[in-house]
C-alpha positions as CSV (number, residue, x, y, z in Angstrom):
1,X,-58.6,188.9,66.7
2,X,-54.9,189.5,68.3
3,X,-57.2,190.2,71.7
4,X,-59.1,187.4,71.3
5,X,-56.1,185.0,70.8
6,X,-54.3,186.7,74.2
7,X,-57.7,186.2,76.3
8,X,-58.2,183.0,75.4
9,X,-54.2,182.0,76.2
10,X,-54.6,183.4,79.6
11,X,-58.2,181.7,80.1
12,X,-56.3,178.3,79.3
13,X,-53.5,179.4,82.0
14,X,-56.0,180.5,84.5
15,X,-58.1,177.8,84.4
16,X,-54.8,175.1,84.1
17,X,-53.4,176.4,87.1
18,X,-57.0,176.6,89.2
19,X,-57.5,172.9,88.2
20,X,-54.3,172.2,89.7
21,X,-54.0,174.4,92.5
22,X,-57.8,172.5,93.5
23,X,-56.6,169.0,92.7
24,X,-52.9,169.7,95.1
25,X,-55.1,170.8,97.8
26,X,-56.0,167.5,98.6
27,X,-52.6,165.2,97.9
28,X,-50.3,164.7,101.1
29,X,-47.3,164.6,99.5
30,X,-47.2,168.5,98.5
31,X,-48.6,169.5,101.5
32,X,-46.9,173.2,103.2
33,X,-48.4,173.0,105.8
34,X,-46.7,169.8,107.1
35,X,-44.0,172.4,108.8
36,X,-43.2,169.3,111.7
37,X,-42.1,165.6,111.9
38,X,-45.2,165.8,114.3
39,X,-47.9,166.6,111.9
40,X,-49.0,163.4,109.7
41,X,-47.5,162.4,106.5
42,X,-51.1,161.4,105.0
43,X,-52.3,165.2,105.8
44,X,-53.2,166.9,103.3
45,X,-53.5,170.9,102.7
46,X,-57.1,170.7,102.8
47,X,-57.6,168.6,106.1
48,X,-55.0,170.8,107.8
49,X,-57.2,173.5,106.9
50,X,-60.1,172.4,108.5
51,X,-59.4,169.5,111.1
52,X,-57.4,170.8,114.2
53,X,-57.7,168.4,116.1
54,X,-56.0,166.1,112.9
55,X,-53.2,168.9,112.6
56,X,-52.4,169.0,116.1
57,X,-52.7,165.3,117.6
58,X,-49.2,164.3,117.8
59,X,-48.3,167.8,119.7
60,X,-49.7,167.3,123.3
61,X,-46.4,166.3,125.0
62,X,-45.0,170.2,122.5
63,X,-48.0,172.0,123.7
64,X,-47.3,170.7,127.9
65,X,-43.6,171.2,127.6
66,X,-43.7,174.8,125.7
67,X,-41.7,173.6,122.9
68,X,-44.3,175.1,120.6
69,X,-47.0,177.2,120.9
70,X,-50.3,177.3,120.3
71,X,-50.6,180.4,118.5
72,X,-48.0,179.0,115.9
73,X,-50.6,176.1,115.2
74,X,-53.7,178.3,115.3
75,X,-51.7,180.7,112.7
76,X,-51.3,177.6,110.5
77,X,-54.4,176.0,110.9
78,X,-56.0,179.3,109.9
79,X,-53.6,180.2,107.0
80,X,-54.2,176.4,105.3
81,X,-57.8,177.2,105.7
82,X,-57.5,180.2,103.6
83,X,-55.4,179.0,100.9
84,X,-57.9,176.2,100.6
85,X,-60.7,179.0,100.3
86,X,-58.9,181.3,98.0
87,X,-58.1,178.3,95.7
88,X,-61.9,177.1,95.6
89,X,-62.8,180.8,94.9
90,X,-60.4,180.8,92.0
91,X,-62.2,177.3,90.7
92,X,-65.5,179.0,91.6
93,X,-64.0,182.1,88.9
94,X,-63.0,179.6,86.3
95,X,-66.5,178.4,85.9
96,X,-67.6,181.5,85.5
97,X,-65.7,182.1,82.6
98,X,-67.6,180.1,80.2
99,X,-70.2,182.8,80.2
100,X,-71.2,186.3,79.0
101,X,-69.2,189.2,79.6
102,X,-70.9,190.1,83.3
103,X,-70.1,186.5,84.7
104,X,-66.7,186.2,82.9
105,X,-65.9,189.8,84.9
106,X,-67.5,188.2,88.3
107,X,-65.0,185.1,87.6
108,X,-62.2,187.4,87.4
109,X,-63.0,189.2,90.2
110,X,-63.4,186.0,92.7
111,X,-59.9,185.1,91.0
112,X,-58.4,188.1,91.7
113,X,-59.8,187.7,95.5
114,X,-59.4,184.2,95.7
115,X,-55.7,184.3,95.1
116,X,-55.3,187.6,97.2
117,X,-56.3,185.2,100.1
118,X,-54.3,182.5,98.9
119,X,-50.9,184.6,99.1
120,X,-52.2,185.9,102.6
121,X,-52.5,182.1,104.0
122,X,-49.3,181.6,102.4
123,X,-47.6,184.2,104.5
124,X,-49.5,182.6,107.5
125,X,-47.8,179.3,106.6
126,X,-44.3,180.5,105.9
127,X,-44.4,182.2,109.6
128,X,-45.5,179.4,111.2
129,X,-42.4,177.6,109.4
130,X,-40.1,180.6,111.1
131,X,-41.7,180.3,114.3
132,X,-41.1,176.7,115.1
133,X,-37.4,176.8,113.5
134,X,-37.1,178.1,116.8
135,X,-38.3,175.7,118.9
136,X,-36.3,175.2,122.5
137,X,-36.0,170.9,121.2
138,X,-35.5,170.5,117.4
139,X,-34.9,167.1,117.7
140,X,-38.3,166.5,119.2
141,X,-40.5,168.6,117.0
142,X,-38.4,168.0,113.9
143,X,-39.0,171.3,112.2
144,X,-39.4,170.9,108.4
145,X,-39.5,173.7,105.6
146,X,-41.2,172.4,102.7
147,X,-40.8,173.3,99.1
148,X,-44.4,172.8,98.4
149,X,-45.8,176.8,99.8
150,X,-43.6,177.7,96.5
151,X,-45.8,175.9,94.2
152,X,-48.8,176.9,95.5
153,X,-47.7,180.9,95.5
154,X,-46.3,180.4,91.7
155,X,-50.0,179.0,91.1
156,X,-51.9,182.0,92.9
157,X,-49.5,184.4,91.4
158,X,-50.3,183.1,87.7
159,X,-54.0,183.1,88.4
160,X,-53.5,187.0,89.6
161,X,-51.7,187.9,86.8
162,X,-54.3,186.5,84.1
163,X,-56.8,187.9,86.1
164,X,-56.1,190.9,86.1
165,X,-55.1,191.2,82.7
166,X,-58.3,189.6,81.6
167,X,-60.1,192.8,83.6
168,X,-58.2,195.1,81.4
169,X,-58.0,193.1,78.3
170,X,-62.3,192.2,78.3
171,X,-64.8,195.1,76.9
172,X,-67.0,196.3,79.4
173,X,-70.3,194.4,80.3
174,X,-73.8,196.3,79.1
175,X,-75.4,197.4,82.4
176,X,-78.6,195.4,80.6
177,X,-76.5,192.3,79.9
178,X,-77.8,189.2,81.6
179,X,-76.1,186.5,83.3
180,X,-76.5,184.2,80.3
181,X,-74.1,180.6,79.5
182,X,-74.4,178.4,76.9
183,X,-76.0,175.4,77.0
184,X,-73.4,173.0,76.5
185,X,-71.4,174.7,79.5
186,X,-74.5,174.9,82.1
187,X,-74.5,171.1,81.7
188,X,-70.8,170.6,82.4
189,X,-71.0,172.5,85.4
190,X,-73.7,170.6,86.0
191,X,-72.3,167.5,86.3
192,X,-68.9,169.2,88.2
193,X,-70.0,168.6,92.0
194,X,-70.3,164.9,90.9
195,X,-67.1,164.4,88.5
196,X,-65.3,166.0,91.7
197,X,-66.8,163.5,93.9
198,X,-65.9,160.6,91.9
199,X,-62.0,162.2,91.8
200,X,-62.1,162.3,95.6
201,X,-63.6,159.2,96.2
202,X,-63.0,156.9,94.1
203,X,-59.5,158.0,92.0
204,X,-57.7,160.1,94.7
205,X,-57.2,156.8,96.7
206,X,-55.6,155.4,93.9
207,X,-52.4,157.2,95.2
208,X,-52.0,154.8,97.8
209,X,-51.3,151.5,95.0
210,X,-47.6,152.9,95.0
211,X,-47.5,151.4,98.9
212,X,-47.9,148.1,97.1
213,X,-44.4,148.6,95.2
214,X,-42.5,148.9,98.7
215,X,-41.3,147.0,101.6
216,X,-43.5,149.7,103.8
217,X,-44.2,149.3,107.4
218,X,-46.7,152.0,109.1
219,X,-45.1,155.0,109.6
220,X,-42.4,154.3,107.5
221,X,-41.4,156.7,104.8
222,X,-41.2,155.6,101.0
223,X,-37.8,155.6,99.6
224,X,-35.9,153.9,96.4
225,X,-33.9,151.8,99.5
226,X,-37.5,150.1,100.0
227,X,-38.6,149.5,96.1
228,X,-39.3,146.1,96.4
229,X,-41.4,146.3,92.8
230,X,-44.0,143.0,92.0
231,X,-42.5,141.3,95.0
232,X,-45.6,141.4,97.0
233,X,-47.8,140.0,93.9
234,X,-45.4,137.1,92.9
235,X,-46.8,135.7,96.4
236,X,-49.8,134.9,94.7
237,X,-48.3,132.8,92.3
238,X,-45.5,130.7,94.4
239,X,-48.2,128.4,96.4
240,X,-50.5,126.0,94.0
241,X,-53.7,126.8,96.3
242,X,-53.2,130.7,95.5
243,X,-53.2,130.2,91.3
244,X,-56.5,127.6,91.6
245,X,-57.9,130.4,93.7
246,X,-56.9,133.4,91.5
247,X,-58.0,131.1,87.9
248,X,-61.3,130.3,90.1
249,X,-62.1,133.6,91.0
250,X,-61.2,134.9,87.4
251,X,-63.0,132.2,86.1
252,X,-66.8,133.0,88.1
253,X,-65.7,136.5,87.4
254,X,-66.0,136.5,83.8
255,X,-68.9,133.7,83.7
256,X,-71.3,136.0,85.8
257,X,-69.9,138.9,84.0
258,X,-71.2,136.7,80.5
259,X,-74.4,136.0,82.1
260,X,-75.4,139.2,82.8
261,X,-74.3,140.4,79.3
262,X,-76.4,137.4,77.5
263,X,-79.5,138.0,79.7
264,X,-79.4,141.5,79.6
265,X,-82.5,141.7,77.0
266,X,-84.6,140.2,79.6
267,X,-85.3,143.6,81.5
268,X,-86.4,145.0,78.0
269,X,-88.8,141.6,76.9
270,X,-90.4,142.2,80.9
271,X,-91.2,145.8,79.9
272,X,-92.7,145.1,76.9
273,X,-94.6,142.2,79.1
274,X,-95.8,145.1,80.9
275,X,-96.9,147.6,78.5
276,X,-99.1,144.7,76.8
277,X,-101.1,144.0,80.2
278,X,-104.0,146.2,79.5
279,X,-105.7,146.5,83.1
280,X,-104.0,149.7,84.9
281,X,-104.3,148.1,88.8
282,X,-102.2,144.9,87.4
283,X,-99.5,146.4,85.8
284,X,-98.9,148.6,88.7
285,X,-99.5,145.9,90.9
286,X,-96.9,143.7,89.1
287,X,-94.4,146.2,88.7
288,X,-94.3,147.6,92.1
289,X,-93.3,143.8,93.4
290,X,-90.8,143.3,90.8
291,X,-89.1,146.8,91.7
292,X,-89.0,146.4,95.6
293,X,-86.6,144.1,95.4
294,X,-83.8,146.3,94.4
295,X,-84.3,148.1,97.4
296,X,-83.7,145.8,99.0
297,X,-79.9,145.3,100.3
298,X,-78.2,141.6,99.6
299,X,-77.8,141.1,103.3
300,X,-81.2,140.5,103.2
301,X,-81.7,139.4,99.9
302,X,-79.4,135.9,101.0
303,X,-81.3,135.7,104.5
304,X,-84.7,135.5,102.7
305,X,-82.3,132.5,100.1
306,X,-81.6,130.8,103.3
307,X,-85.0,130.9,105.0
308,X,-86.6,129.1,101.5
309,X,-83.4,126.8,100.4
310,X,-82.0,125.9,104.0
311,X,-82.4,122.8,105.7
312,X,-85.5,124.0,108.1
313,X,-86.5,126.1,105.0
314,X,-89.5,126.5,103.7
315,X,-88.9,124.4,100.3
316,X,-87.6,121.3,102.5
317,X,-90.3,121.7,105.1
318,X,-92.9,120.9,102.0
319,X,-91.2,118.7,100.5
320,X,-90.9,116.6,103.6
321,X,-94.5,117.2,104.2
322,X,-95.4,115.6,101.0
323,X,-93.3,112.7,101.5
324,X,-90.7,113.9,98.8
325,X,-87.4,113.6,100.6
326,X,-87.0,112.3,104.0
327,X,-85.1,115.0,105.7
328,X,-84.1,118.6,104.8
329,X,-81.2,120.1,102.1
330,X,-79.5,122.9,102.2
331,X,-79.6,123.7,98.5
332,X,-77.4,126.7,98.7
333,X,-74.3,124.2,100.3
334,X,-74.2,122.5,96.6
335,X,-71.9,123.9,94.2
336,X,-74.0,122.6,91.5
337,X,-75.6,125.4,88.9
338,X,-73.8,128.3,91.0
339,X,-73.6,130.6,88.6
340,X,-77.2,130.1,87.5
341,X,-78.6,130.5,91.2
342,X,-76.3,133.8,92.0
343,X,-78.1,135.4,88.2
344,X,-81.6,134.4,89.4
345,X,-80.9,136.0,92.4
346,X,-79.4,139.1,90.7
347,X,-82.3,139.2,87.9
348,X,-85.1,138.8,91.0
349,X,-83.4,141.8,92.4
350,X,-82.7,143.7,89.3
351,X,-85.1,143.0,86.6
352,X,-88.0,145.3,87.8
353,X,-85.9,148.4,88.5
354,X,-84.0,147.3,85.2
355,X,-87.4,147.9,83.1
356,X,-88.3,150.9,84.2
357,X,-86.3,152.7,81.7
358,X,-87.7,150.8,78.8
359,X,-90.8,151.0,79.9
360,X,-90.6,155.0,80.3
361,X,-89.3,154.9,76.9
362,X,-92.2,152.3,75.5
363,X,-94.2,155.0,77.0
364,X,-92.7,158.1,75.2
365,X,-93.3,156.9,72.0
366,X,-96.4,159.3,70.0
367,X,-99.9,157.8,70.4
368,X,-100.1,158.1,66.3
369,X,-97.6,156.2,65.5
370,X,-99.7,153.4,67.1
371,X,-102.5,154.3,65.1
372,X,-100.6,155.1,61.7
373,X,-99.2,151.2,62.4
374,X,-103.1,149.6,62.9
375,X,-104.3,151.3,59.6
376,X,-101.4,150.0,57.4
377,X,-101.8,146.6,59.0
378,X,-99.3,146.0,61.5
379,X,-100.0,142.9,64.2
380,X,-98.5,143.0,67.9
């Protein structure tokens, strides 16, 4: 039990300090290998590691005049790709841990590697910091030692130290053992590659609402001195046009937003339209039409609005023909009933794609239960 309670303490470290080793690899602001004023304050780790060209763009006028040298920023473009690697090969490790005792000792071992690499890089990165202290113009390339190579080497050493621990802590593997996980843990890391994705992509760039809170100018540097706090949003509310425009847009926010939630049964009535139709050809027929409009992008989706609704449209070229109305209308120009043409359009474009998972579901349920229903009685 005692080894139990010590393995599963350093599993929690290991895998604590792999997640955040990964997640550091791609902020800007603890970036080591941003060893010049010259390299970008919005590079991070990662894309030194694997963009030279983005490492190295401000140093043409170095490179021609010999106050650095090449080698110093192939060493650190090299060394930053490395760490990057050996981190990912430690995050790699910690999802093997999860599993039986084979793939736990295969995580290990790609930790143990991992982090090996990760110290190397590291010692790649603080040369690089040595060899452009002695630059022939410090004032020009602005050397710069930052405190940042320490965290990451505390967080590869920590990751070494479990690691190898773990190896000499876990029971050796049956040579008929197979590489088995439980369920539960084959779907998380499952759905990993796309939990990262939405970190990257759609969280990570929250960083940059701090820039908000400052009087910042590009290429400025944030400081306390420029902490200008909700200075910038009490523009908004100073000028009488701004508030009607922010209540208006709040207001058709939360109206379409209602909409959508009151007509949201509407997808679930139209499958049940379509599991009632009883020849084959029309139901497919009817449901392919309805679901090619989500496909469709809303570019196109308002072009087709304004060929029907404009004033040479198609709706105001018949009506004219019949002698309805005299010349055309462009019914889209009225604000009347807004929010009930943007729905229609959204429930034209939505509603077939929308019942396709009820009718999937309509579809699932037993055959018996159909026929258990007609023999006690049951209508439609």
């Amino acid at each position: 039990m005692k080894v139990k309670k010590v393995t599963s303490s350093l599993y929690f470290i290991q895998l604590i300090s792999s997640l955040i080793g990964v997640i550091l690899l791609f902020i800007p602001a603890i970036n080591p290998s941003r060893i010049s004023g010259l390299i970008g304050k919005n590079l991070s780790i990662f894309t030194s590691g694997f963009f030279y060209s983005r490492l190295t763009q401000n140093f043409g006028r170095a490179f021609s005049k010999g106050w650095v040298g090449t080698m110093t920023t192939q060493v650190l473009f090299l060394s930053s790709m490395i760490v990057c690697i050996g981190f990912i090969l430690c995050a790699v490790g910690g999802c093997l841990s999860p599993g039986c005792l084979k793939m736990k000792k295969q995580g290990n071992i790609l930790n143990v590697v991992g982090t090996v690499l990760a110290l190397i890089g590291a010692y790649g990165i603080r040369w690089a910091q040595i060899d452009i202290k002695g630059t022939s113009n410090p004032d020009k390339v602005q050397p710069m030692e930052s405190n940042a190579l320490l965290i990451f080497i505390v967080l590869a050493v920590l990751i070494l130290l479990t690691s190898i621990f773990l190896l000499i802590l876990l029971p050796k593997p049956d040579k008929n053992e197979k590489y088995e996980m439980e369920t539960k843990y084959k779907l998380f890391l499952l759905i990993m590659p796309f939990l990262i994705l939405c970190f990257v992509f759609s969280y990570l760039p929250l960083f940059g609402w701090r820039y908000a809170f400052f009087d910042y100018k590009a290429g400025d540097s944030l400081s306390l001195d420029k902490f200008v706090g909700f200075k910038w949003f009490t523009y908004l509310f100073q000028n009488k046009s701004t508030r009607g425009d922010i209540v208006r847009v709040l207001r058709n926010t939360l109206a379409m937003s209602g909409l959508g939630l009151a007509t949201s049964w509407c997808a679930m009535a139209f499958a049940i339209f379509l599991c009632e139709i009883k020849s084959l050809r029309l139901r497919r027929f009817i449901q392919t039409i309805t679901t090619i409009p989500n496909f469709i992008s809303w570019v196109l989706v308002f072009a087709v609005a304004f060929s029907i609704f404009s004033t040479d449209g198609f709706l105001s070229s018949i009506l004219i023909k019949l002698g309805v109305i005299d010349n055309g209308v462009n019914y889209l120009m009225s604000n009347n009933h807004m929010w009930l043409k943007m729905l229609a359009w959204g429930m034209w474009k939505g509603l077939g794609w929308s019942a396709i998972i009820y009718v999937a579901a309509i579809s699932g349920i037993d055959q018996q239960l159909y026929e258990a229903a007609t023999v006690d009685g049951a209508g439609r």
